[in-house]
C-alpha positions in Angstrom: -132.1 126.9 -2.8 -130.7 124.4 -0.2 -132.9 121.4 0.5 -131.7 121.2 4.1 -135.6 123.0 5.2 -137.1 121.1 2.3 -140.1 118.5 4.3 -141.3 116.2 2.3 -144.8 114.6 3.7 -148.0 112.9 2.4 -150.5 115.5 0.8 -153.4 116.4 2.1 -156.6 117.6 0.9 -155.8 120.9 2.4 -153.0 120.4 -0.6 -155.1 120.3 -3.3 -155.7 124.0 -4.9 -151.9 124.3 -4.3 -150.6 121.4 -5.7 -152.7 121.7 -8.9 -151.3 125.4 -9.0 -147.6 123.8 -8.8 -148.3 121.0 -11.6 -149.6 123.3 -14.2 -146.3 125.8 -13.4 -144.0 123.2 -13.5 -145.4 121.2 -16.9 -147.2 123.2 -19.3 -147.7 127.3 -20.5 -145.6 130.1 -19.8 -144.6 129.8 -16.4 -142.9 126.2 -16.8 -140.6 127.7 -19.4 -138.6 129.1 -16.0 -137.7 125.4 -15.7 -135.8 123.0 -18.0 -138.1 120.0 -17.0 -141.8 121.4 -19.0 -144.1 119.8 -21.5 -144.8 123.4 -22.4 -143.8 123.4 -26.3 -145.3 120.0 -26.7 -148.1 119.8 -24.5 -151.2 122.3 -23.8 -153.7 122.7 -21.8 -154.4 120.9 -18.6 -151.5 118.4 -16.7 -154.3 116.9 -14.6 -157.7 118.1 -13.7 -157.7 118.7 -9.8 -160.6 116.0 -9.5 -157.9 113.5 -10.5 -155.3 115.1 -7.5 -158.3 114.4 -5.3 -159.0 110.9 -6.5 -155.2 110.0 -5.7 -155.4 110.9 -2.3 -158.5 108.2 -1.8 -156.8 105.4 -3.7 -155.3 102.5 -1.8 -152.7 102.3 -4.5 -151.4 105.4 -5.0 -149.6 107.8 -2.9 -148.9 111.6 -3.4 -145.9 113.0 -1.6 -145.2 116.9 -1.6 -142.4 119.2 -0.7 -142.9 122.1 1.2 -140.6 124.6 2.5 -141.3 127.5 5.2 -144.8 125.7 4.7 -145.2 126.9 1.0 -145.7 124.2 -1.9 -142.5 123.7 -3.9 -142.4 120.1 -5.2 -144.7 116.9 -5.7 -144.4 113.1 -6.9 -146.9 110.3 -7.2 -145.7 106.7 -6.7 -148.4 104.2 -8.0 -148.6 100.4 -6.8 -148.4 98.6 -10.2 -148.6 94.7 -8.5 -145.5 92.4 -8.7 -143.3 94.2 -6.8 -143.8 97.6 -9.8 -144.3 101.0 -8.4 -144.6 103.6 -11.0 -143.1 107.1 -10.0 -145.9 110.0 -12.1 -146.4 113.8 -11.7 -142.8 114.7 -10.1 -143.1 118.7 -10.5 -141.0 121.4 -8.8 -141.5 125.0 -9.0 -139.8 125.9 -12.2 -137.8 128.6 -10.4 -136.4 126.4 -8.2 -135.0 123.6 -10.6 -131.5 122.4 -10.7 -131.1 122.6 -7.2 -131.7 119.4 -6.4 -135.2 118.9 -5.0 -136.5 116.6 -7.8 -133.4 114.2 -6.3 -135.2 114.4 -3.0 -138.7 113.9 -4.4 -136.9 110.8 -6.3 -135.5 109.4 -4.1 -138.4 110.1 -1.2 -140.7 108.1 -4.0 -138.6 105.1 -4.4 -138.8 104.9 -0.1 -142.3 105.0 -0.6 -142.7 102.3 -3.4 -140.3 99.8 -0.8 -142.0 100.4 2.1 -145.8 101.3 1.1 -146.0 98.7 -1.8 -143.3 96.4 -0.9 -141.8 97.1 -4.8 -138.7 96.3 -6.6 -138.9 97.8 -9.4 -140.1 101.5 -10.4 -140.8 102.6 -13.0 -141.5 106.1 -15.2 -142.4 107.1 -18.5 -140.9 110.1 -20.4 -142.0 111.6 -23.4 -139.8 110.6 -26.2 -138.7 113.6 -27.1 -137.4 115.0 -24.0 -133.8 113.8 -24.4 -132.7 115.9 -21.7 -135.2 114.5 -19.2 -134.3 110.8 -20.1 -130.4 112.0 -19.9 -131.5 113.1 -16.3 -133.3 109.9 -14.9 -130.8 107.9 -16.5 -128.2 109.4 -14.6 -130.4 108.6 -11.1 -130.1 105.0 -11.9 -133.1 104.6 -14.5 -132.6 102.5 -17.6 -134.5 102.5 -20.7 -136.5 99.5 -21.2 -137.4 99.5 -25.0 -141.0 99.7 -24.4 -143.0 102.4 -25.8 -146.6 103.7 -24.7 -149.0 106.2 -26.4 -149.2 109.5 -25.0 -152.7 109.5 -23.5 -153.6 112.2 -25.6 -154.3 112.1 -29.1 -151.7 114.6 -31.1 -150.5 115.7 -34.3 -148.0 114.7 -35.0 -148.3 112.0 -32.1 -145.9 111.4 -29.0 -145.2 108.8 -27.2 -143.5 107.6 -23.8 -140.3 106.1 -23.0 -140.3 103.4 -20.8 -137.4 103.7 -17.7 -137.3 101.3 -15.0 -134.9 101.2 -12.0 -134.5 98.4 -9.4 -134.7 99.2 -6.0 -133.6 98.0 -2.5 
């Protein structure tokens, strides 16, 4: 894949069935094993419900960017305003067949924009599940540092996981 006709643009409600159909691909059951980037062997069930991608499009402090190419859905990130100058960067998915070529770089880096200019942040942050050495590895490599703060996974498990903290400046 070349990310030359890759758009990347606010979603839209129109989005929604899509974009829900992309998350669960790209994190959890047997389609996101395609991918190197899934939850699939930790996680089941539901990513998100789709009345929680609608609620995202009508907060005043969060943002949902997708990536489309030839008009079909390929890629998605969230950037949250946390106050303080924190935006949070959540639910970056791309189509586990096309990983590794360099859209989640895009969607990165089209989310840090979009903390600067929407939320006026310096700082973003992520979290990672613990576990996922190879994910850390890769956000580490864009300029993300761990920060030695740990949060619970927001689902109970056995045994339990918990999330990494990253955080990157920006500007």
């Amino acid at each position: 894949m070349t990310t030359d006709a890759v758009l990347i643009r606010p979603a839209t409600p129109a989005d929604l069935g899509p974009l829900h159909a992309l998350v669960q691909r790209a994190y959890r059951g047997d389609s996101a094993r395609a991918g190197w980037t899934h939850e699939a062997d930790l996680v089941e069930g539901q990513r998100i419900e789709p009345e929680a991608l609608a609620a995202i499009l009508n907060q005043p402090g969060e943002h949902l960017l997708v990536a489309t190419r030839d008009t079909v859905l390929i890629g998605c990130v969230q950037v949250t305003d946390r106050g303080e100058g924190i935006g949070y960067l959540g639910l970056l998915g791309v189509d586990p067949g096309l990983q590794a070529a360099g859209l989640g770089k895009l969607l990165i880096a089209a989310a840090e924009r979009e903390a600067v200019t929407r939320f006026g942040a310096h700082i973003m942050e992520m979290s990672v599940i613990e576990q996922r050495a190879e994910l850390l590895a890769y956000y580490e490599r864009r300029g993300y540092a761990r920060t030695g703060e740990f949060r619970p996974f927001p689902i109970p498990m056995t045994p339990p996981l918990r999330l990494t903290v990253l955080a990157k400046p920006l500007g």
